[in-house]
C-alpha positions in Angstrom: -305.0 246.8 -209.9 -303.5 243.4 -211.3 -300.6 244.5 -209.0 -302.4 245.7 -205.9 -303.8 242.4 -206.0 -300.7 240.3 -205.8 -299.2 242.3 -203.0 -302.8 241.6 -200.9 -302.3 238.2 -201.8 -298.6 237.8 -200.2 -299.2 239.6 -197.7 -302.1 237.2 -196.7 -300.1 234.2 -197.4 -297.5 235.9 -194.9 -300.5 235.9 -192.5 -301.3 232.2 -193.2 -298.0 231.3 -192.4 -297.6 232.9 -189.5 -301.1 231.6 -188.5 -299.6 228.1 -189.1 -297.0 228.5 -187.0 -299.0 229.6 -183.9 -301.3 227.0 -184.4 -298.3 224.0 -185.2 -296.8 225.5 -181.4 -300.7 225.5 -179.6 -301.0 221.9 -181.1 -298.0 220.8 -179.5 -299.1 222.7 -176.4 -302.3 220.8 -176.4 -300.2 217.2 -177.1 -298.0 218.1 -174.0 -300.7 218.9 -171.8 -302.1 215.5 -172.3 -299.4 213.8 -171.6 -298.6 215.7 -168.3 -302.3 215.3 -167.5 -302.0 211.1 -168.1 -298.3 210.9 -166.0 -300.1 213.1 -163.3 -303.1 210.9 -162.8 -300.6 207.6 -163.2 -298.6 209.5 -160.4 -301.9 209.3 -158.3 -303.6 205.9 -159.2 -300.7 204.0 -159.0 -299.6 204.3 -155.4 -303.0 204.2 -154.4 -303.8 200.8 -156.2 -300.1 199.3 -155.0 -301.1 200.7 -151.1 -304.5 199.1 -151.8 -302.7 196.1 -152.5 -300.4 195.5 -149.8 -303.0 197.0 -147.3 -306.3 194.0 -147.5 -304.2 191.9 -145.4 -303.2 194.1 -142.7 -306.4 195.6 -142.4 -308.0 192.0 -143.0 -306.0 191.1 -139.3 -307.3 194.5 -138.3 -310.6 194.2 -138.7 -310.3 190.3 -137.4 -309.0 191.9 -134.1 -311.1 194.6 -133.8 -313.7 191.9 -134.4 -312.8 190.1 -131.3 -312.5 193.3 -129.2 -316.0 194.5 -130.1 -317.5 190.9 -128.9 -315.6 191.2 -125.6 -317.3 194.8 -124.8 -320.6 193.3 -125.6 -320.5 190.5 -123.4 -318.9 192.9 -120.6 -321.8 195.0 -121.5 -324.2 192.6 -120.6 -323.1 191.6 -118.0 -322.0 187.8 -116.5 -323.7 184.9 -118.3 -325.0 181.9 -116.3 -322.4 179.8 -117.6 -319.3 182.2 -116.2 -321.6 182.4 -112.8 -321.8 178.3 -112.3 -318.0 178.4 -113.3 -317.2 180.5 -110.4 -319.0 178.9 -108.1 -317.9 175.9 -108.6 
């Protein structure tokens, strides 16, 4: 009995160990996956923030242009105004 016991007992501390050393490799697993998961979202945020950077002041001009385009349209839109009308007359 006394002897049936011990073997049962190694035998499970054979498990254990084995147990521990899938679990040691899915914890480093895990610890990888984060860091892959952190580099890819640097990968992503990074470029975005640096384009996001050097692109307010060209669209800043952009927007200041297209600004200037929509007014032109509007007053085309509506037609001569008095003061263009006297011009040419004069």
């Amino acid at each position: 009995m006394q002897e049936e016991l011990l073997k049962l007992l190694k035998k499970n501390l054979e498990f254990s160990k084995e147990i521990h050393e899938d679990l040691q490799k899915v914890k480093r697993y895990i610890m990888w996956q984060r860091v892959f998961g952190v580099i890819k979202v640097l990968v992503i945020v990074i470029p975005v923030a640096i384009g996001l950077i050097f692109a307010v002041p060209y669209l800043s001009s952009t927007m200041d242009q297209y600004k200037e385009i929509m007014g032109t349209l509007n007053e085309l839109n509506q037609g001569p105004s008095a003061s263009f009308l006297e011009n040419l007359l004069k």
